[in-house]
C-alpha positions in Angstrom: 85.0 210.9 -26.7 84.4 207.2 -27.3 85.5 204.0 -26.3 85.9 200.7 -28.6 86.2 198.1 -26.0 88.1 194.8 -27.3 87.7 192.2 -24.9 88.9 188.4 -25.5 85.2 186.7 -24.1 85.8 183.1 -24.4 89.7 182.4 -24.9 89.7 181.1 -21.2 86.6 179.5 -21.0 84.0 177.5 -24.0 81.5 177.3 -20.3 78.1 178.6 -22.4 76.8 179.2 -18.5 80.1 181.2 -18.3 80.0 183.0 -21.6 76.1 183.8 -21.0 77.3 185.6 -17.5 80.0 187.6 -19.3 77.6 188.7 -22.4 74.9 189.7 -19.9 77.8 191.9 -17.9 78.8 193.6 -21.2 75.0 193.6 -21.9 75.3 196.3 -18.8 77.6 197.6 -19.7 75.9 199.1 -22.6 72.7 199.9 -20.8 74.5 202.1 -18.8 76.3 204.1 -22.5 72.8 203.9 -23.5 71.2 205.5 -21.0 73.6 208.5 -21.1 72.6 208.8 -24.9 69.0 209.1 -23.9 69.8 211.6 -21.6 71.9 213.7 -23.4 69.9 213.6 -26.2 66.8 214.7 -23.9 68.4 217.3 -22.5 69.6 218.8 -26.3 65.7 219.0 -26.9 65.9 215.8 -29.7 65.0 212.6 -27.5 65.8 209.1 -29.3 63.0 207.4 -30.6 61.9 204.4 -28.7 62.9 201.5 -29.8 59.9 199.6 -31.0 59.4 203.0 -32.7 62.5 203.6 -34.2 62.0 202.1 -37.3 65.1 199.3 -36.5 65.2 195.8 -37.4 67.0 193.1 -35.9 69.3 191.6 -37.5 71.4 188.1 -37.4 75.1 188.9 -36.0 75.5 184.9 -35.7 77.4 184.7 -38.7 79.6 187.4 -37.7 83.5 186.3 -36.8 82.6 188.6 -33.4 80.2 189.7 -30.9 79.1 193.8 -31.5 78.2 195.9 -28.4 77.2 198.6 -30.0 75.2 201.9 -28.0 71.7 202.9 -29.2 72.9 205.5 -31.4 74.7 203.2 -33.7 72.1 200.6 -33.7 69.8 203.4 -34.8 72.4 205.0 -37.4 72.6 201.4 -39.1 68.7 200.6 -38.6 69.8 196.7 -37.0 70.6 195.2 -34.2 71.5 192.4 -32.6 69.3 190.8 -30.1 71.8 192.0 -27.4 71.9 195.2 -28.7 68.3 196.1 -28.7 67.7 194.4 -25.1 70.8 197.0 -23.8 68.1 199.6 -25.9 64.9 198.7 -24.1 66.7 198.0 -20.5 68.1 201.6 -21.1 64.4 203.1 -21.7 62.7 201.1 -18.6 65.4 202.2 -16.1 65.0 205.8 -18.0 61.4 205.3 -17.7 61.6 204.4 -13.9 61.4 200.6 -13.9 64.3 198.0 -13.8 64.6 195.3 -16.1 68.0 192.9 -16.3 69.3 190.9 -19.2 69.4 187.4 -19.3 71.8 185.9 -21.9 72.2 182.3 -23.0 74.8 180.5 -24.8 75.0 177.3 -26.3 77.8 175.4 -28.6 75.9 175.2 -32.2 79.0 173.8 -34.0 77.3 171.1 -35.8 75.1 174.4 -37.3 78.0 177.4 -37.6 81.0 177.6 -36.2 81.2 178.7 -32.8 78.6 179.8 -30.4 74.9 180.6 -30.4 73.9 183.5 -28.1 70.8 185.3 -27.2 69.5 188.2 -25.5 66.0 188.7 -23.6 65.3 190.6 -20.8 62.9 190.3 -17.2 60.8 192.9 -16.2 61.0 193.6 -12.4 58.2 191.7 -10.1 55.1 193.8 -10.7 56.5 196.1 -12.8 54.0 199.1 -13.9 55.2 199.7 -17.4 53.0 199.5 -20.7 53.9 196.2 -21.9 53.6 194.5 -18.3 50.4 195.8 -17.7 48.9 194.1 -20.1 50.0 190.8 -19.0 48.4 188.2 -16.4 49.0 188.6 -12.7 51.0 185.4 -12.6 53.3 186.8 -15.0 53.7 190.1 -13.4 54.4 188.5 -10.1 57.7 186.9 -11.3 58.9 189.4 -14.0 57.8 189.4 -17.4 60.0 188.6 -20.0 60.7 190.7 -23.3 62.9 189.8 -26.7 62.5 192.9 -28.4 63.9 190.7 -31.0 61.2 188.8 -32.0 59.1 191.8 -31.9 61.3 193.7 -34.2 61.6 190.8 -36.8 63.5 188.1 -35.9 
């Protein structure tokens, strides 16, 4: 059983600090679908590939007329995403992984470029986190939380 969640983000409010808070809680909301799709794939004996191993792609949703939330699996079954997409991916793997990333979404009004808003996704690493990808960076950067956009790093 699924759910297609259709929520109205932005009739009562054109705020981009706002909008960036609600994005980021839907943002969670999809960690949390994603993470029982790691799981459950786990447990069937056919884990998910990573995703910076999964052969996806990001791909531009700005010109889109809406904003797609869609879990791991579908992101994988089309082979794009969306910058919030694959950060709900990777947040999904670190707390999977035993470390604790959150999103951090911005908005801005880009009207005089496309009509309606600009978003996007990144993510910060915990304080000292201990995974692969924080590892390798500086101490100063470790102490406040790396960040990731597993956008850029899958194309964008």
């Amino acid at each position: 059983m699924g759910f297609l969640a259709v929520v109205p983000v932005g009739v009562t409010t054109d705020d981009p600090v706002q909008l960036g808070w609600l994005a980021g809680q839907l943002v969670l909301h999809s960690v949390a679908t994603n993470r029982l799709a790691i799981r459950a794939a786990r447990a069937a004996g056919r884990p998910l590939p990573r995703a910076y191993e999964s052969g996806v792609v990001w791909f531009d949703s700005a010109p889109l007329p809406f904003q797609d939330f869609a879990d791991c699996l579908t992101v994988l079954r089309r082979g794009v995403g969306d910058c919030k997409q694959l950060v709900a991916w990777r947040i999904a793997e670190l707390y999977e992984d035993g470390h604790r990333a959150l999103p951090r979404v911005f908005c801005r009004d880009r009207s005089s470029v496309h009509e309606g808003w600009k978003m996007h996704a990144l993510l910060r690493h915990e304080p000292m986190c201990s995974c692969v990808l924080c590892h390798a960076q500086p101490d100063e950067v470790r102490r406040v939380g790396y960040i990731e956009d597993p956008s850029r790093l899958l194309g964008m």
